[in-house]
N, C-alpha and C positions, 0 to 999 in steps of 0.2 A: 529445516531452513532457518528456524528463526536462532538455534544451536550455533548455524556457520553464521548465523547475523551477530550475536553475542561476540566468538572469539575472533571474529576479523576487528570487532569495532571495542574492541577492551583495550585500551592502548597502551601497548607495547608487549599484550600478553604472546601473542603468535608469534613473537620473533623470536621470546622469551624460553619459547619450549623445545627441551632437549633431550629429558627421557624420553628413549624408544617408542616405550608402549604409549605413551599421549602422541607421539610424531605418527607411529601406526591407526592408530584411532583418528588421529585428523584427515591422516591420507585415505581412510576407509570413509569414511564419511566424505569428504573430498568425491571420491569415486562414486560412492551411493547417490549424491545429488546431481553428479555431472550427467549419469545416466537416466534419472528418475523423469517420467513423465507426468508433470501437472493433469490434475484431474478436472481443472475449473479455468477459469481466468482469473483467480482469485490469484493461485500457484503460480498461474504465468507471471503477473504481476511481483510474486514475490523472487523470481527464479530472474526477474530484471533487477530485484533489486539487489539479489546475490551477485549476479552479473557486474554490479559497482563495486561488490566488497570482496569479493574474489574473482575476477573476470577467470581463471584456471579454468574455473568449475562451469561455466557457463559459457555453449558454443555461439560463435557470432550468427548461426540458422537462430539459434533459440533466442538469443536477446534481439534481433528482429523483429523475428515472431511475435516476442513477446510488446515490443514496440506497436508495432502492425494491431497487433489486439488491444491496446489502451486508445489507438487513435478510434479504431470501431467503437467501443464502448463509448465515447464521449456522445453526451446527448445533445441536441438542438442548442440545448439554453447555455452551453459551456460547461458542464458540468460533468462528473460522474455517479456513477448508484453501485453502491457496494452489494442490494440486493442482486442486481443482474449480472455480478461477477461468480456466481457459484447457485446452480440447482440448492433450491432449500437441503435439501437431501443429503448433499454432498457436505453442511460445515462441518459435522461431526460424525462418529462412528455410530452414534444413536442418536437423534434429537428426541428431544422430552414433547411429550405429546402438545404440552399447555405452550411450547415455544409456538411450534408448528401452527398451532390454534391462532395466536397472538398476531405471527406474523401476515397467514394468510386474511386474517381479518382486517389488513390496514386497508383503507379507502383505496389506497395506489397499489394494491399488492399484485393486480393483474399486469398493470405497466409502472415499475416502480420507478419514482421519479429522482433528480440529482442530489447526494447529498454532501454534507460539507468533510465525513471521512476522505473519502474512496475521490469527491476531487482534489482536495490537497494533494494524498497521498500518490494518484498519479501525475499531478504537477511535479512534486519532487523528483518520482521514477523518471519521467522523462528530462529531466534538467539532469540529474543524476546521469543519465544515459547521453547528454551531450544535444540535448534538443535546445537551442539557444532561447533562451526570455520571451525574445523579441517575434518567436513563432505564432503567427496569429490563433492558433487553436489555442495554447497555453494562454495566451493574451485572456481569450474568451472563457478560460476556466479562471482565471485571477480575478477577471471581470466578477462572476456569479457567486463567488468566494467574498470580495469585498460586500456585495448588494445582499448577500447571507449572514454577515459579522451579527449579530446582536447588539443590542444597546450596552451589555454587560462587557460587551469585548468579546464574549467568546462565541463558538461555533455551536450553536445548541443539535445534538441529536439524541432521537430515542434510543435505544441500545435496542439490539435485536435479538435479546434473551431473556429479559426482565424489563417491563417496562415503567418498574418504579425502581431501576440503576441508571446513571448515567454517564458510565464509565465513557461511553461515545463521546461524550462529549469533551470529554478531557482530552481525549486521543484525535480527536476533530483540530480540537482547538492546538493541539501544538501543531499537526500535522499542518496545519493551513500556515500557521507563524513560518514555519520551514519553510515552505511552499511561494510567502512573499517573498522573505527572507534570499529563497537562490533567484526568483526573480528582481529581484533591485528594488523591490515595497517596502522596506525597511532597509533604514540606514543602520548600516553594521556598528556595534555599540564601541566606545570608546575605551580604552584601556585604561 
């Protein structure tokens, strides 16, 4: 997914392609995603966001669905939890035993609570997907988004691989700037 997230948003590379075998390759891939079933919600999530940048590839059952499951996911407080979008088990083909350790030791690991990735990112998916601003559930994740900003400006999280990286946070923090951004929180910048 994140391959057809690349050559849809390179711009002007897809239009650009005309050897065979790259047009074959994209249509095979094309095909392999359109059929592929998500193993988490995590998938689903990304199969809505495919759903914006190649809608071909993605059935109006599945970008529903996929809809349908980020409004469930949403917690009490407006927020989302990228833990609860995928069984530990399922990020990778192996997790490293000291991950597994690390994460199941957080205080919140049995009910893990909203973090500043996973709600941006599903504020965008659904703005993305046509869920208007002004929808009181997106309202309530913008909400928990601002009241989480840090003094620094950005969106601080722990990475869930290392917990002296903080690549989360980086990817927090723009994801949430997006996320005002398609909501009307930020004034579009000036030419």
């Amino acid at each position: 997914m994140q391959a057809a997230r690349a050559i849809a948003t390179a711009p002007g590379w897809l239009a650009s392609v005309k050897d065979e075998d790259s047009v074959d390759r994209i249509a095979r891939m094309k095909a392999y995603l359109s059929k592929y079933e998500p193993i988490s919600d995590y998938e689903h999530a990304l199969k809505l966001q495919l759903a914006a940048l190649l809608p071909d590839v993605v059935s109006p059952v599945q970008r529903e669905a996929s809809i349908a499951m980020l409004w469930r996911q949403q917690l009490p407080d407006g927020g989302w939890s990228t833990r609860r979008m995928s069984d530990l088990m399922k990020w990778h083909v192996k997790m490293a035993p000291k991950v597994v350790e690390m994460i199941q030791s957080e205080p919140d690991a049995a009910n893990p609570g909203s973090d500043p990735y996973m709600t941006a990112f599903s504020i965008v998916l659904l703005r993305e997907a046509g869920i208007p601003a002004t929808d009181e559930r997106l309202q309530k994740g913008i909400v928990w988004l601002k009241q989480n900003q840090r003094v620094s400006g950005r969106w601080w999280m722990k990475s869930l691989f290392r917990d002296t990286y903080h690549y989360s946070t980086y990817i927090s923090t723009a994801q949430a700037l997006r996320a005002l951004a398609l909501c009307g929180e930020i004034p579009p910048l000036a030419n």
